[in-house]
Each structure stands twice: as C-alpha cells, then as structure tokens.
C-alpha positions as CSV (number, residue, x, y, z in Angstrom):
1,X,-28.0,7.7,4.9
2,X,-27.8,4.4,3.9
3,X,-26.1,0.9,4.7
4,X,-24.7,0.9,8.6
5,X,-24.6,4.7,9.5
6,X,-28.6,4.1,10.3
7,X,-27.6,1.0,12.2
8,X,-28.1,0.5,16.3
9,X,-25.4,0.5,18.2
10,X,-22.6,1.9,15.7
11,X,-20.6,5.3,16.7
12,X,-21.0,7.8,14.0
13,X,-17.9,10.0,15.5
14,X,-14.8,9.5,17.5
15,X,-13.4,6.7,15.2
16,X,-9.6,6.5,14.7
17,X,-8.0,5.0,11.2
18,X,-5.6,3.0,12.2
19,X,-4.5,1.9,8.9
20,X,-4.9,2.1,5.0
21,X,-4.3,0.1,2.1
22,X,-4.5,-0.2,-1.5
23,X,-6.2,-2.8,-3.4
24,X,-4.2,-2.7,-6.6
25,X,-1.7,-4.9,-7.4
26,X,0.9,-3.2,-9.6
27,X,2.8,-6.5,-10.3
28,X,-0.1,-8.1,-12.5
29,X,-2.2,-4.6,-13.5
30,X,-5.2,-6.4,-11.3
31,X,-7.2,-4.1,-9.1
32,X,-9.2,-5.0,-6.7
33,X,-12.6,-3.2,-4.8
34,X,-14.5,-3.5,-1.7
35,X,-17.8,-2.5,-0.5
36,X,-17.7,0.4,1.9
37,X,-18.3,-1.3,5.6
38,X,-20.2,1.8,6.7
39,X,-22.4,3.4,3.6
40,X,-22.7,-0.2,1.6
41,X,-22.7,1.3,-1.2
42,X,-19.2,2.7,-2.9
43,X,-17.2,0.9,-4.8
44,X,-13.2,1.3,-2.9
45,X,-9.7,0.7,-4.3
46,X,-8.4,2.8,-0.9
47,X,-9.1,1.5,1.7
48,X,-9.3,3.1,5.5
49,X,-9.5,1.0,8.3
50,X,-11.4,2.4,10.9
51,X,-11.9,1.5,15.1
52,X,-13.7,3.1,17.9
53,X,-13.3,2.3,21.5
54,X,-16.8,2.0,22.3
55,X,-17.0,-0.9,18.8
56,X,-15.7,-4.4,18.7
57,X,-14.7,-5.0,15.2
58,X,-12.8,-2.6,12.6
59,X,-14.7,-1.2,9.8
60,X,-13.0,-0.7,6.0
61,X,-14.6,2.1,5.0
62,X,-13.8,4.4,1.7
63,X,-12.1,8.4,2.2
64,X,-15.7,9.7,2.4
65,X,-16.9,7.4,5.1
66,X,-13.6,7.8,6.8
67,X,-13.3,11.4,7.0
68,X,-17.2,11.3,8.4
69,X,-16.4,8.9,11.3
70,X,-13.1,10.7,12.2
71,X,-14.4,14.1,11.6
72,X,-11.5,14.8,9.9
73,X,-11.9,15.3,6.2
74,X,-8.6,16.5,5.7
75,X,-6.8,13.7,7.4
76,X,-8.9,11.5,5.4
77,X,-7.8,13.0,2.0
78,X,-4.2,13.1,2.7
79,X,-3.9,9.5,3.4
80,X,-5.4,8.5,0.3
81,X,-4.0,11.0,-1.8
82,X,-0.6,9.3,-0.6
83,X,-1.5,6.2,-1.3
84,X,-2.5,7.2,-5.2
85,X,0.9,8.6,-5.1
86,X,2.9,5.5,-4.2
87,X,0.7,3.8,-6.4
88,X,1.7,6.3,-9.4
89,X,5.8,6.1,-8.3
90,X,5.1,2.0,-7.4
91,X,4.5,2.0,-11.2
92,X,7.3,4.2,-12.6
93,X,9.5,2.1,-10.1
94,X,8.7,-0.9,-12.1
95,X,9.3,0.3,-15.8
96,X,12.8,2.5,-14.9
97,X,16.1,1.4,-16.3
98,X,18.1,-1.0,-14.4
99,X,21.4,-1.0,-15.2
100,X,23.5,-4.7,-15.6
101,X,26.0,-5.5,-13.0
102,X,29.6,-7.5,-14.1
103,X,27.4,-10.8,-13.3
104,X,24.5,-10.0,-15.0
105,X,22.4,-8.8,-12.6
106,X,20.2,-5.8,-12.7
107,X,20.9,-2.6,-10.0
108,X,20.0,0.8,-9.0
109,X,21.9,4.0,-7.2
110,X,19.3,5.7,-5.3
111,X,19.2,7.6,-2.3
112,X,22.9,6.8,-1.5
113,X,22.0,2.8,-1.9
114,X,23.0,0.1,-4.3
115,X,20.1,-2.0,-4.7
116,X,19.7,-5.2,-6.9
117,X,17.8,-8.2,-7.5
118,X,19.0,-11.9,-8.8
119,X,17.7,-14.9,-9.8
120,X,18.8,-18.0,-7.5
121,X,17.2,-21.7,-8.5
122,X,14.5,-19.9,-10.3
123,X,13.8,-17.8,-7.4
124,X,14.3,-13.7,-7.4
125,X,16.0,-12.1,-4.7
126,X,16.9,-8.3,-4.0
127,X,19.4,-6.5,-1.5
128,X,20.4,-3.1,-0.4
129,X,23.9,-2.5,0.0
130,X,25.6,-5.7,1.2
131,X,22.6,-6.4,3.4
132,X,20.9,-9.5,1.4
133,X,17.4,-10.5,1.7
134,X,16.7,-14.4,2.3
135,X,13.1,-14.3,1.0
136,X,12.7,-15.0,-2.8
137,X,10.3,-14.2,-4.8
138,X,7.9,-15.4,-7.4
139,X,9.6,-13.2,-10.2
140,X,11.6,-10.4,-11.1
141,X,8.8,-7.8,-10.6
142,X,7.6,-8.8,-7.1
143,X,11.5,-8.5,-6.2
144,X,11.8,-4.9,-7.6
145,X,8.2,-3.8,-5.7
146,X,10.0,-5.6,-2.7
147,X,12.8,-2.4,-2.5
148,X,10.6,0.1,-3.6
149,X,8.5,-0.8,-0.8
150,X,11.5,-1.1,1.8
151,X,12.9,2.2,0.8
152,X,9.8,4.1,0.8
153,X,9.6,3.1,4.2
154,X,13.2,4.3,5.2
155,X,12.0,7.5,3.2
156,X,9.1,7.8,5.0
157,X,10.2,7.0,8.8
C-alpha cells in the first residue's frame, strides 16, 4: 500500500464517515477532483470524509479507501452510489419544463408543493409554497439547484 496507509501513527480501522460530498458542479458542467488523503493516489469526484477518535484531523478519502477504514464496503458504496444519483436527478432537475406563472415567472407542482423562482434587481430568488426565500442568487440555475436541493432534503429526512 501506498501514500498514508504505511504511515506511523494513522488507524487503519475503526474510522467513522461523517460526511460526503460531490465535487461537480451541475450549474456550470465544471467538475472538480481531489487526491485521496489516505492512498495518494486516486483521482475523486465523491468524496468521504472520514474521522477516528484516536486521529486529530479528518481525512477525504475516495469509496475504496473509505470502505477500508470503516470496514464497511457496503456502507461505503451506498453513499456514493447516492450521491451519483442526486447528481443524475440534480441534472434532469435543471433541464425539466417550467411552466409560466400569470407574472411571468417560472413554477413547478411537485410533491404536493408549488415551487418558483423570480428575478428581483437582477437577482434570482425561489420559494416553496408561500414560504419565500430572502437569499438571491447569481442566476436562474443556481435558484432552481436551490429547491432541488431543499426538497431532496425534506424527501430524504
């Protein structure tokens, strides 16, 4: 083995993810990568964050690492096989028909919501419902990802 799992002083089991993220940005098709913290050597879009009780700092590791450290491969694999799978929807989200409210504005009906975003002084803004958000956004994309991401955590609670 290469990069840290040879290192002094670094637990190879027992480690707890305590997080994990994905790299992409859907908004501007950039994706972004990361060295593996523990191996050094893989190339990561998914990203597990990793701690251990008996280790000061987190490690971001990729699913193999991850599932090595925790001892659970599984665990590992689901967790990144649901972030692929936000990313996938993340992406559908952004190219599905919104429909034109009487002031011009575009909405959905999903999940028993009405959602919408609206431009304000050059600034986007979304809501759900009658519940309005007071943080705009750059543009009309980064308001949309906005509700996908609110409702896919209501969805996922």
């Amino acid at each position: 083995m290469v990069g840290r799992w040879n290192e002094p002083g670094i637990p190879h089991r027992g480690w707890i993810c305590t997080g994990v993220e994905d790299l992409a940005d859907v908004t501007s098709s950039d994706v972004f990568y990361e060295t593996c913290m523990m191996c050094g050597q893989e190339k990561i879009r998914y990203v597990h964050i990793m701690s251990h009780f008996d280790f000061d700092n987190e490690l971001r590791v990729g699913c193999i690492c991850a599932g090595k450290m925790s001892d659970d491969y599984a665990g590992a694999k689901d967790r990144e096989k649901e972030l692929r799978n936000k990313a996938s929807r993340k992406l559908k989200w952004l190219s599905r028909r919104w429909r034109t409210s009487k002031k011009g504005n575009s909405y959905l009906n999903i999940d028993g919501n009405n959602i919408g975003i609206f431009p304000r002084n050059g600034v986007w803004y979304c809501r759900i419902n009658d519940l309005f958000g007071n943080k705009g956004f750059r543009t009309e994309n980064e308001a949309k990802i906005q509700l996908f991401e609110m409702l896919w955590q209501q969805r996922n609670r």
